[in-house]
C-alpha positions in Angstrom: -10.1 -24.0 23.3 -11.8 -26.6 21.4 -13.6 -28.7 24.4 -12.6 -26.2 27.9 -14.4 -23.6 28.1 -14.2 -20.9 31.0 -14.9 -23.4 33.9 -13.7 -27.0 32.5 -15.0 -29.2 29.8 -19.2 -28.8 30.0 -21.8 -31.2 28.1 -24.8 -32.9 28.6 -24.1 -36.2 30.3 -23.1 -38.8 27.4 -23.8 -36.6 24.7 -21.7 -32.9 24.8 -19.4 -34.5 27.6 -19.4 -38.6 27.5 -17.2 -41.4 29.0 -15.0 -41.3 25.9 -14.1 -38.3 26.6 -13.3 -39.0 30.7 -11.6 -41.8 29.9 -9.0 -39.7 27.5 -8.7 -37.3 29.9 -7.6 -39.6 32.3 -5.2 -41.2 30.5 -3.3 -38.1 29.1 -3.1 -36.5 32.6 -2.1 -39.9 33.9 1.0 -39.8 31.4 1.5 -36.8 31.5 2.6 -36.1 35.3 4.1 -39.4 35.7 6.4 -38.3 32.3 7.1 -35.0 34.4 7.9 -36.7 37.6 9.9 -39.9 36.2 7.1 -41.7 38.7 3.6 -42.7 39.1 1.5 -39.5 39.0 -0.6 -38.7 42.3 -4.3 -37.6 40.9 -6.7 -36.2 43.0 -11.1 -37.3 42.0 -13.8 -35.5 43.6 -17.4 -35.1 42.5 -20.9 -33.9 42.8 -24.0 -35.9 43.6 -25.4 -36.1 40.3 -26.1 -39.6 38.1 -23.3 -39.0 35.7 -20.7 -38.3 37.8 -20.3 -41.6 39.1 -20.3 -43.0 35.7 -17.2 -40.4 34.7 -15.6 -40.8 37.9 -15.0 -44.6 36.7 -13.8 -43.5 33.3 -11.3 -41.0 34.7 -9.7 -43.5 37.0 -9.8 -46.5 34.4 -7.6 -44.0 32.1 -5.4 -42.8 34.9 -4.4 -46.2 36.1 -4.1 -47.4 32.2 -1.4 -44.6 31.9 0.4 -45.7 35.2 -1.3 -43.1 37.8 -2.2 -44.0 41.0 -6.3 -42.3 41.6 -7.2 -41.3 45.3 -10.9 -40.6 45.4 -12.4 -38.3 47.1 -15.9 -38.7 46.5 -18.8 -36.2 47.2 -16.9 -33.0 47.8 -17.3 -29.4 47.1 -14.7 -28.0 44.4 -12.7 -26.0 46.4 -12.1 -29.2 48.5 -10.1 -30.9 45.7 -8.2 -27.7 45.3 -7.2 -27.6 48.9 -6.4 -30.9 49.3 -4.1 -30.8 45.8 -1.7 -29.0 47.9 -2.3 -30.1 51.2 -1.6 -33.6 50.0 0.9 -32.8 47.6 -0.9 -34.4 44.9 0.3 -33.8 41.0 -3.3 -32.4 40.1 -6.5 -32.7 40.9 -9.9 -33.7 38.8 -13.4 -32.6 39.9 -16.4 -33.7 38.2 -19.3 -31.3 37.8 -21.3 -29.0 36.2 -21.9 -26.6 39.1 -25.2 -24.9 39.1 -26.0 -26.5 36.0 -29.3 -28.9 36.1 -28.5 -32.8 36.8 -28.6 -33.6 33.1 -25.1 -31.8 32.7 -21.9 -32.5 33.5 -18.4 -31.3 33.0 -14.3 -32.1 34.6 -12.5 -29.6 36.3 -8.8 -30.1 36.1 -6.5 -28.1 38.9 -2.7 -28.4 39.0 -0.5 -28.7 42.2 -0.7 -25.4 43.2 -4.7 -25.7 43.5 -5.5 -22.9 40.6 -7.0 -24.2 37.3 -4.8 -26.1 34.9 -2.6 -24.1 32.8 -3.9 -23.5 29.0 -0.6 -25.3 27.1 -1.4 -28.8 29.3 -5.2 -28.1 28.7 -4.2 -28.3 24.7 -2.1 -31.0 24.9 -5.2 -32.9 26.4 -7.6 -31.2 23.4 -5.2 -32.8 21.1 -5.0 -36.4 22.3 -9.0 -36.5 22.6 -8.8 -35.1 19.2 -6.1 -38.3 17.6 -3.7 -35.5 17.6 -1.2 -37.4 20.2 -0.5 -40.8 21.2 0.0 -42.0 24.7 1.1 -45.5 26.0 -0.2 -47.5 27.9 1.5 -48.9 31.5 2.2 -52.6 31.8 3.1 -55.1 34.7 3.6 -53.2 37.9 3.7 -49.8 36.2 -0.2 -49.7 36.1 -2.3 -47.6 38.5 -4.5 -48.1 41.4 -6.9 -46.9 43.2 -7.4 -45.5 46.7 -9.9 -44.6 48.8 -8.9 -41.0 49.8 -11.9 -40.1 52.4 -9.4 -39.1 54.8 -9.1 -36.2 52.2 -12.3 -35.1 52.7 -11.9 -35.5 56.8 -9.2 -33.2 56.2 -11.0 -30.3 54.4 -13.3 -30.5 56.8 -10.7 -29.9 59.8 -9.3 -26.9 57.2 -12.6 -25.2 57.6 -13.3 -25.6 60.9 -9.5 -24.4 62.0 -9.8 -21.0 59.8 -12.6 -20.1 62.5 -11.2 -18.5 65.8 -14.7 -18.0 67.3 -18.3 -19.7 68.3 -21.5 -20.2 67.1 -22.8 -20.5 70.0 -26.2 -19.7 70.1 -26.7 -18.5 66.5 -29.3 -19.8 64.3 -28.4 -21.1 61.3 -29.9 -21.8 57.9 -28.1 -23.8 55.4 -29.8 -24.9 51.3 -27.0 -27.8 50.2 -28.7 -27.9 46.7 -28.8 -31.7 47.7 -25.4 -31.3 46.1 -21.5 -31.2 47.4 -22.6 -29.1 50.7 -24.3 -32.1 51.8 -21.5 -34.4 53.1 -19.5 -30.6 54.2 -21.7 -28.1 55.7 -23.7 -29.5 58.5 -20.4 -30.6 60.2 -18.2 -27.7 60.3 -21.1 -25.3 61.9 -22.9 -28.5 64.1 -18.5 -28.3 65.3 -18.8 -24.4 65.5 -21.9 -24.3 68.2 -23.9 -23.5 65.8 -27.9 -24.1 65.9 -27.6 -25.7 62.6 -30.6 -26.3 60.6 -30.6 -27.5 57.1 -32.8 -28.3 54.1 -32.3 -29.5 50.7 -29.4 -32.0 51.8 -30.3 -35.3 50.4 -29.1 -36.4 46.9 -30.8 -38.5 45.0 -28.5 -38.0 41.6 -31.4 -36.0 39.8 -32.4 -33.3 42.2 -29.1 -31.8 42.3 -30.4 -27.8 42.1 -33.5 -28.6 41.7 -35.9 -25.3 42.9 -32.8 -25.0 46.0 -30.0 -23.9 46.3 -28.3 -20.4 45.2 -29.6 -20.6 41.6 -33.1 -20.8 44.0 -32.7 -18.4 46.8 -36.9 -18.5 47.7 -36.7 -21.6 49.8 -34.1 -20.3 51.4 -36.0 -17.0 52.1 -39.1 -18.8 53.7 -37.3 -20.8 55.6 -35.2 -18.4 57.2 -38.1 -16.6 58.4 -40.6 -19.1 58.8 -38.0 -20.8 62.0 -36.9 -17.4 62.8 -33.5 -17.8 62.2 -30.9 -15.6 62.6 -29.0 -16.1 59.0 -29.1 -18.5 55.7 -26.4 -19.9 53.4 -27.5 -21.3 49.8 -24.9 -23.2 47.7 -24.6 -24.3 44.5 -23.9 -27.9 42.7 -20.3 -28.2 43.6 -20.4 -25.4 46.7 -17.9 -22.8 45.4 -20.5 -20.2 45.2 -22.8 -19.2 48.5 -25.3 -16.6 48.8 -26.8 -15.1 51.9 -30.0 -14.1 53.2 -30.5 -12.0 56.2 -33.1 -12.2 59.4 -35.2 -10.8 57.5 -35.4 -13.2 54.4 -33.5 -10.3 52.1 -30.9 -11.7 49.4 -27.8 -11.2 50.9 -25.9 -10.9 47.0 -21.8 -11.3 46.3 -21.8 -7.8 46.0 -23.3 -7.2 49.5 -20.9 -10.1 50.4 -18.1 -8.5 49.1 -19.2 -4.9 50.7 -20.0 -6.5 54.2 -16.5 -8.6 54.2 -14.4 -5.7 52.3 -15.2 -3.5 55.0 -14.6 -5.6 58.1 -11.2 -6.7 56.6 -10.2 -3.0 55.9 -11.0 -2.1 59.3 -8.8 -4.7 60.9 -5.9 -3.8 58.4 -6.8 -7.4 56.0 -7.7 -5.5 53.2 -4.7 -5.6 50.7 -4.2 -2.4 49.4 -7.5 -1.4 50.5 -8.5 -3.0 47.4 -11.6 -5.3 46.6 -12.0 -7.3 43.1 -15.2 -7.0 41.5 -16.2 -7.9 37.7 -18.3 -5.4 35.3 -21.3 -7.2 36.5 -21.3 -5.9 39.9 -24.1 -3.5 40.5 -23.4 0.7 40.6 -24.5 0.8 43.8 -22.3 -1.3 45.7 -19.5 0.7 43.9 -20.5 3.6 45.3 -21.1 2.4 48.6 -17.4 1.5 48.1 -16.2 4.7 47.8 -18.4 6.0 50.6 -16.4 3.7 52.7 -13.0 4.5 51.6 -12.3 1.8 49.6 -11.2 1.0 46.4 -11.7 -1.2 43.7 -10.5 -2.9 40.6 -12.9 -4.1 37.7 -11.9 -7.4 36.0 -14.1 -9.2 33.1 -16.5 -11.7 34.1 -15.3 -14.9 35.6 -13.3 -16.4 38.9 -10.7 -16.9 36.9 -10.3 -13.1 35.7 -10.9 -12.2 39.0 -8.2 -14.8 40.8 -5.7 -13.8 37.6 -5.9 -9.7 39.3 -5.8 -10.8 42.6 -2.7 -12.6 42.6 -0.8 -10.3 40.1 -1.7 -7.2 42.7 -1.4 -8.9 45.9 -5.2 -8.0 46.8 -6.9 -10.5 49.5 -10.5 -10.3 48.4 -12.6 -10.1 45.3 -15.5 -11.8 43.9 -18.4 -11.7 41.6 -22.6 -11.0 42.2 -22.6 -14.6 41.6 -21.9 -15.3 45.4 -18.4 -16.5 43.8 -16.3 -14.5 46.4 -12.7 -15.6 47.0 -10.8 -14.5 50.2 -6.8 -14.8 48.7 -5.5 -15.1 52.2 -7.1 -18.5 52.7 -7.6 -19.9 50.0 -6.9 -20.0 45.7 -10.8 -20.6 44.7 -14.1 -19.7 45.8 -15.0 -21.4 48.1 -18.6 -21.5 49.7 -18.7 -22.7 52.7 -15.7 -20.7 53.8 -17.7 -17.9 52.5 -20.5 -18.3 54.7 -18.4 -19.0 57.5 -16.2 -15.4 57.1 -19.6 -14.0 57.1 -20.4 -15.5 60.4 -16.9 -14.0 61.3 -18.1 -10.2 60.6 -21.8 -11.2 62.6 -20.1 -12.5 65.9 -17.5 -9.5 65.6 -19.1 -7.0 64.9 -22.6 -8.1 67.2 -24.8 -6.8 64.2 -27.4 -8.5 62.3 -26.9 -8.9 58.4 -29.5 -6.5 57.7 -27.8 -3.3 59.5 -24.4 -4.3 58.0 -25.7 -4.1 54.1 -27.4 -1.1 55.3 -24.9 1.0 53.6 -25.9 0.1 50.1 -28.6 0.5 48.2 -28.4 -1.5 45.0 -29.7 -0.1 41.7 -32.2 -2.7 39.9 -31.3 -4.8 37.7 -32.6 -6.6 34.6 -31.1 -9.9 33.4 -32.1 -11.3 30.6 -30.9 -14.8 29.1 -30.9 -15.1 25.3 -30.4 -18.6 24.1 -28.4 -18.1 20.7 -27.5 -20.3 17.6 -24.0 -19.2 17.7 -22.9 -16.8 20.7 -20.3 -16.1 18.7 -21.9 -14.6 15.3 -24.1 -13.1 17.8 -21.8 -10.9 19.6 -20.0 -9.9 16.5 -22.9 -8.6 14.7 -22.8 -5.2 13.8 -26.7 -4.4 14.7 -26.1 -6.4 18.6 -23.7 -3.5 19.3 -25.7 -0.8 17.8 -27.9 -1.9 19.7 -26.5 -1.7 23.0 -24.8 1.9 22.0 -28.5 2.7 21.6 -29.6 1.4 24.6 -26.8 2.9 26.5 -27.8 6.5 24.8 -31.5 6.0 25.8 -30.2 5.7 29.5 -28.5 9.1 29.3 -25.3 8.1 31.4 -28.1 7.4 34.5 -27.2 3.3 33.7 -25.7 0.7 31.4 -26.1 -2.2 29.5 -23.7 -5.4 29.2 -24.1 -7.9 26.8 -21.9 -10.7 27.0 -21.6 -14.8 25.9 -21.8 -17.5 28.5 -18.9 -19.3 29.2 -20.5 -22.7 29.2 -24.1 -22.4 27.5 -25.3 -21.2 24.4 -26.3 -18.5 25.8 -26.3 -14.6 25.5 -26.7 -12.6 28.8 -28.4 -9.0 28.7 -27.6 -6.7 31.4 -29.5 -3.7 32.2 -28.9 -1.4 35.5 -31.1 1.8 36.1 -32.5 3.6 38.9 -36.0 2.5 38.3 -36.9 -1.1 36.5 -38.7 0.3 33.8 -35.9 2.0 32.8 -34.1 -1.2 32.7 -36.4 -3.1 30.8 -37.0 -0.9 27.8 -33.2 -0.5 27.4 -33.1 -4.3 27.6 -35.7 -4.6 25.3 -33.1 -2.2 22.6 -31.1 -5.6 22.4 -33.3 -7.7 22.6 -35.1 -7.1 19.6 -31.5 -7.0 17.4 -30.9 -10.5 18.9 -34.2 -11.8 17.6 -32.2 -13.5 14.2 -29.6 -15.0 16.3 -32.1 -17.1 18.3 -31.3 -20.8 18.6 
């Protein structure tokens, strides 16, 4: 794919990704789903909070009604909103506009079909190519053109969706919630203030540029102190667009997607909700939550790194939870995406069941340290392929005399190369990072 990469187009605002480039998108989908239904197509907008996306939101929807489609806006709303609502509305597709964790200077569009999964690869092309002058596309006329609608109720809705998956009360549990002062804002506070919840919440006003900005899950410290600084029972941190959430126990402890996936794996398997026994990691999660896995009878199933590798498993297997270290956990009997606010609350699920604290459920595991390292790269590409990268990391591998490992693998959406080393002692992990690291040193940007 030319322009989508692994979680929608990406760019910096007006220069990878600009209004050009909305606009077309906007007026191939428009066409192309009111073609297919012989009708005006139903699209779907949300967005996050930052600058841009207000300026893309109007090019989308100036290129959907130009093609005939009618636009029902959403607004400020986590990702996994718009994919819920696709299908609760019964909307031809959805757009988001976002760049996720990414800093406010980014942004990127998210398309999701009717079935609330990300948009098949052949319709994806077909877009590539009529940004590209490959296709033409024409344009409505008279009453055939668009219009827009102020969809809020949408929002009300996923909200209600939430809310309704919880059969129990928060009554008297202390909460801690980081929005990122990004899609969590408008979402969060509501569904646990309607749970019982002693809700209390920082980082939850967007200003357009402060979007992840030192909060949030890419920032888990402020988090941390403020957890125990109010003496709060449990924290949620979400990213940009709120499909990712990461935890952080009474104690101020990280509370990872691994331990996530461990904590929730568990309690479903133990009230028979475990498909299959079966959770779905990727290769990044860490040895030790593996073989607190199989300590606890259950098994698991490695997919590459991604949602979308780990969704793709899920649903060809018929398992009901997997995730990655990310905090991107996705619970397949709710829902098709992550989603992090249902995250946080299926924690809260296992904490009022079980009448444990977060610290003596991850108990269990003890996680072996870590070392990423982030290697910004001409080409990812020509870096990955080289000959002496992969020497590299078969040397590293042999220095760790099967007591580790080393990953090495391109970013999805930056130009980036990530270096993964896991060891049981962090020295161990850095001079087997430092094995690649040096045969990277040509490659850097």
């Amino acid at each position: 794919m030319k322009y989508f990469g692994t979680d929608g187009f990406r760019g910096r605002a007006n220069e990878g990704l600009n209004v050009d480039h909305a606009y077309k998108i906007g007026r191939f989908v428009g066409w192309y789903y009111g073609a297919r239904r012989g009708a005006k197509a139903r699209v779907l907008i949300g967005k996050d909070t930052r600058r841009s996306s207000y300026m893309f939101e109007s090019a989308l929807v100036a290129g959907l009604v130009a093609s005939g489609a009618d636009a029902y806006m959403l607004h400020v709303i986590p990702t996994p909103g718009v994919s819920y609502e696709v299908i609760d509305g019964g909307f031809d597709c959805g757009v988001m506009i976002t760049a996720s964790h990414n800093p406010f200077t980014d942004n990127g569009i998210k398309l999701v079909n009717r079935e609330g999964y990300k948009m098949d690869e052949d319709v994806l092309e077909r877009v590539e190519d009529y940004i590209d002058g490959k296709l033409e596309v024409p344009l409505a006329t008279g009453d055939a053109i668009g219009c827009t609608v102020d969809y809020m109720q949408g929002r009300n809705r996923y909200i209600a969706h939430l809310i309704a998956s919880c059969g129990f009360s928060m009554q008297g549990v202390k909460v801690g919630l980081d929005c990122a002062n990004g899609a969590a804002s408008s979402v969060a506070r509501p569904v646990f203030d309607a749970m019982g919840a002693e809700t209390h919440v920082i980082n939850n006003a967007p200003n357009g540029f402060n979007i992840n900005v030192d909060c949030g899950s890419t920032h888990i410290q402020r988090l941390q102190d403020f957890v125990v600084r109010n003496g709060l029972d449990v924290g949620f941190a979400y990213d940009g667009d709120a499909d990712r959430c990461l935890a952080v126990d009474e104690r101020g402890r990280l509370v990872d997607g691994d331990l996530i996936l461990y904590v929730c794996g568990t309690y479903m398997a133990k009230h028979g909700r475990l498909a299959k026994n079966t959770v779905v990691p990727t290769v990044m999660s860490n040895f030790g939550f593996f073989k607190a896995l199989d300590a606890a009878g259950i098994s698991y199933e490695k997919t590459a790194v991604g949602d979308k590798n780990v969704w793709a498993c899920m649903m060809e297997n018929g398992y009901t939870l997997g995730g990655e270290q990310s905090g991107h956990i996705i619970f397949g009997d709710l829902e098709k995406t992550g989603d992090g606010i249902m995250t946080s609350l299926r924690i809260m699920e296992v904490l009022r069941a079980e009448r444990e604290k977060l610290s003596e459920l991850t108990r269990p595991v003890t996680l072996y340290p870590q070392q990423l390292v982030n290697v910004r790269v001409a080409d990812k590409d020509a870096a990955m392929a080289a000959s002496e990268v992969k020497e590299a990391v078969t040397a590293a591998e042999k220095f760790l005399e099967g007591n580790g490992r080393v990953l090495v693998r391109a970013s999805g959406t930056e130009p980036l190369v990530r270096v993964l080393a896991e060891a049981p002692e962090e020295r161990l992990c850095q001079e087997a990072n430092a094995i690649v690291l040096k045969a990277l040193e040509p490659f850097k940007e």
